[in-house]
C-alpha positions as CSV (number, residue, x, y, z in Angstrom):
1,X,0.0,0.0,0.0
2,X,1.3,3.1,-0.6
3,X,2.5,5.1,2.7
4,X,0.4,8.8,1.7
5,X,-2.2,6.3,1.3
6,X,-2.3,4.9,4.6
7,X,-1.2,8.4,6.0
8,X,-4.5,10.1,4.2
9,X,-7.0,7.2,5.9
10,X,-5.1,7.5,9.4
11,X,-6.2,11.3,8.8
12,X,-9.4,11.3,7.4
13,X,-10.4,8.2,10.2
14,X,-8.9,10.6,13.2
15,X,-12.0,12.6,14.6
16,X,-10.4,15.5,15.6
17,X,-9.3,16.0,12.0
18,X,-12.2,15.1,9.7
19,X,-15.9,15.3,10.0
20,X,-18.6,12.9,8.5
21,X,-20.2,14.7,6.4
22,X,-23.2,13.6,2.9
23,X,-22.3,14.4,-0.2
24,X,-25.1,15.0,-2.9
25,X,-25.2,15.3,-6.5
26,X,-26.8,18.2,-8.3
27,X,-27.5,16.2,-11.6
28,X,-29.0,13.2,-10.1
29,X,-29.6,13.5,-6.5
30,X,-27.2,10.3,-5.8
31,X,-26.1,10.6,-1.9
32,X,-23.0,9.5,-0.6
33,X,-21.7,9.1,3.2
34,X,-18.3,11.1,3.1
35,X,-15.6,12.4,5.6
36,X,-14.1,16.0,5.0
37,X,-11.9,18.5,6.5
38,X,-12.8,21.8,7.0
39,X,-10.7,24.8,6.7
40,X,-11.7,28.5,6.5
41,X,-8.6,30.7,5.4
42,X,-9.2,33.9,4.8
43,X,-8.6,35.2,0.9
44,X,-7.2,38.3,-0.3
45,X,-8.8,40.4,-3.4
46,X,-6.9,42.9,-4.7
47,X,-9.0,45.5,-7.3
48,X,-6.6,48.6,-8.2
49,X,-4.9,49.7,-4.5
50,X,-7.4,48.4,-2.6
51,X,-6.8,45.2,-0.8
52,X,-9.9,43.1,0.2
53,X,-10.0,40.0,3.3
54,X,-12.7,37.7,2.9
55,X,-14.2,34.8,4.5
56,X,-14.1,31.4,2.4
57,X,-15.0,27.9,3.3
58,X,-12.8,25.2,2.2
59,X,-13.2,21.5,2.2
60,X,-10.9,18.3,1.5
61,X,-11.9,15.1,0.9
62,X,-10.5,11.7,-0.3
63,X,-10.4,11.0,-4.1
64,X,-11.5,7.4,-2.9
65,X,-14.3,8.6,-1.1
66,X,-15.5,11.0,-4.0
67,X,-14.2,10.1,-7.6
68,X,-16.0,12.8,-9.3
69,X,-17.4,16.0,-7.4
70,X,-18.8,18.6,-9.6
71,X,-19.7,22.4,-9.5
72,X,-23.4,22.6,-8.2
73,X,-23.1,19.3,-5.7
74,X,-24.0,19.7,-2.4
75,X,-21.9,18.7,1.1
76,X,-24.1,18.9,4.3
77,X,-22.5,18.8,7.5
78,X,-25.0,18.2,10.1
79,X,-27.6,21.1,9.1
80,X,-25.2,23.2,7.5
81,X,-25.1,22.7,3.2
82,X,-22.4,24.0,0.9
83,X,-22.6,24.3,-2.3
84,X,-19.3,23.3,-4.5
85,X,-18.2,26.4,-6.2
86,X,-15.6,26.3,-8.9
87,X,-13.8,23.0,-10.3
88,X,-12.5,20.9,-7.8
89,X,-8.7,20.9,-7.7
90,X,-6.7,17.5,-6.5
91,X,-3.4,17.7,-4.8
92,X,0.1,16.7,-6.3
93,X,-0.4,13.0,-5.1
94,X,-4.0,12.4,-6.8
95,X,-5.3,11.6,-3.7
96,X,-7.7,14.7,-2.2
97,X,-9.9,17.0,-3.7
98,X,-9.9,20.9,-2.3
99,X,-13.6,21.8,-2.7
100,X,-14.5,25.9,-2.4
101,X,-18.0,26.0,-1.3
102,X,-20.2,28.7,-0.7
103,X,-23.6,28.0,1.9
104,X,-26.6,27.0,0.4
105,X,-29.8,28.8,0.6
Protein backbone atom coordinates (compact mmCIF):
# COMPACT_ATOMS: atom_id res chain seq x y z
CA UNK A 1 0.00 0.00 0.00
CA UNK A 2 1.35 3.10 -0.58
CA UNK A 3 2.46 5.15 2.67
CA UNK A 4 0.41 8.80 1.68
CA UNK A 5 -2.24 6.33 1.26
CA UNK A 6 -2.31 4.93 4.60
CA UNK A 7 -1.22 8.38 6.01
CA UNK A 8 -4.48 10.13 4.21
CA UNK A 9 -7.03 7.21 5.91
CA UNK A 10 -5.07 7.54 9.40
CA UNK A 11 -6.24 11.27 8.76
CA UNK A 12 -9.44 11.27 7.44
CA UNK A 13 -10.41 8.23 10.23
CA UNK A 14 -8.88 10.57 13.24
CA UNK A 15 -11.99 12.62 14.62
CA UNK A 16 -10.39 15.50 15.58
CA UNK A 17 -9.33 16.00 12.03
CA UNK A 18 -12.22 15.09 9.68
CA UNK A 19 -15.91 15.33 10.05
CA UNK A 20 -18.55 12.90 8.54
CA UNK A 21 -20.17 14.69 6.36
CA UNK A 22 -23.18 13.61 2.90
CA UNK A 23 -22.28 14.38 -0.23
CA UNK A 24 -25.11 15.04 -2.89
CA UNK A 25 -25.21 15.31 -6.48
CA UNK A 26 -26.80 18.16 -8.34
CA UNK A 27 -27.53 16.19 -11.63
CA UNK A 28 -28.96 13.21 -10.15
CA UNK A 29 -29.61 13.47 -6.49
CA UNK A 30 -27.19 10.29 -5.81
CA UNK A 31 -26.10 10.62 -1.93
CA UNK A 32 -22.97 9.53 -0.60
CA UNK A 33 -21.68 9.13 3.21
CA UNK A 34 -18.31 11.13 3.15
CA UNK A 35 -15.62 12.37 5.58
CA UNK A 36 -14.13 15.98 4.99
CA UNK A 37 -11.86 18.51 6.46
CA UNK A 38 -12.78 21.81 6.96
CA UNK A 39 -10.65 24.76 6.65
CA UNK A 40 -11.75 28.48 6.48
CA UNK A 41 -8.60 30.73 5.37
CA UNK A 42 -9.20 33.88 4.84
CA UNK A 43 -8.63 35.22 0.94
CA UNK A 44 -7.23 38.34 -0.29
CA UNK A 45 -8.84 40.37 -3.40
CA UNK A 46 -6.92 42.92 -4.70
CA UNK A 47 -8.98 45.54 -7.26
CA UNK A 48 -6.60 48.61 -8.22
CA UNK A 49 -4.92 49.65 -4.52
CA UNK A 50 -7.37 48.37 -2.65
CA UNK A 51 -6.79 45.23 -0.80
CA UNK A 52 -9.95 43.10 0.21
CA UNK A 53 -10.00 39.99 3.31
CA UNK A 54 -12.71 37.69 2.91
CA UNK A 55 -14.18 34.76 4.49
CA UNK A 56 -14.12 31.43 2.39
CA UNK A 57 -15.02 27.87 3.28
CA UNK A 58 -12.80 25.23 2.19
CA UNK A 59 -13.19 21.49 2.20
CA UNK A 60 -10.90 18.28 1.53
CA UNK A 61 -11.94 15.08 0.86
CA UNK A 62 -10.46 11.70 -0.27
CA UNK A 63 -10.41 10.96 -4.15
CA UNK A 64 -11.51 7.36 -2.87
CA UNK A 65 -14.34 8.62 -1.10
CA UNK A 66 -15.51 11.01 -3.99
CA UNK A 67 -14.17 10.10 -7.62
CA UNK A 68 -16.01 12.81 -9.33
CA UNK A 69 -17.37 15.96 -7.37
CA UNK A 70 -18.85 18.59 -9.62
CA UNK A 71 -19.73 22.35 -9.45
CA UNK A 72 -23.37 22.64 -8.18
CA UNK A 73 -23.12 19.26 -5.71
CA UNK A 74 -23.96 19.66 -2.38
CA UNK A 75 -21.89 18.66 1.06
CA UNK A 76 -24.08 18.88 4.30
CA UNK A 77 -22.50 18.76 7.48
CA UNK A 78 -25.01 18.19 10.10
CA UNK A 79 -27.57 21.09 9.12
CA UNK A 80 -25.23 23.18 7.47
CA UNK A 81 -25.12 22.75 3.25
CA UNK A 82 -22.39 24.02 0.91
CA UNK A 83 -22.59 24.30 -2.26
CA UNK A 84 -19.31 23.27 -4.51
CA UNK A 85 -18.22 26.42 -6.18
CA UNK A 86 -15.56 26.33 -8.86
CA UNK A 87 -13.81 22.98 -10.26
CA UNK A 88 -12.52 20.92 -7.85
CA UNK A 89 -8.70 20.89 -7.66
CA UNK A 90 -6.74 17.47 -6.53
CA UNK A 91 -3.42 17.71 -4.81
CA UNK A 92 0.10 16.73 -6.32
CA UNK A 93 -0.38 12.98 -5.12
CA UNK A 94 -4.00 12.44 -6.76
CA UNK A 95 -5.33 11.62 -3.66
CA UNK A 96 -7.73 14.65 -2.22
CA UNK A 97 -9.85 17.03 -3.65
CA UNK A 98 -9.86 20.87 -2.28
CA UNK A 99 -13.59 21.77 -2.72
CA UNK A 100 -14.45 25.86 -2.42
CA UNK A 101 -18.04 25.95 -1.27
CA UNK A 102 -20.19 28.68 -0.72
CA UNK A 103 -23.62 27.97 1.89
CA UNK A 104 -26.60 26.99 0.41
CA UNK A 105 -29.77 28.81 0.55
Amino acid sequence: MNVFVSAMDRIYANPSMAVAALWISATTSEETPIRVIRRAPDRITEFGAARFVSDSMMMDVRVSDLPDPRPGDLIVIGVNSFTIQGEPIRDRERLVWTLDLRPSV
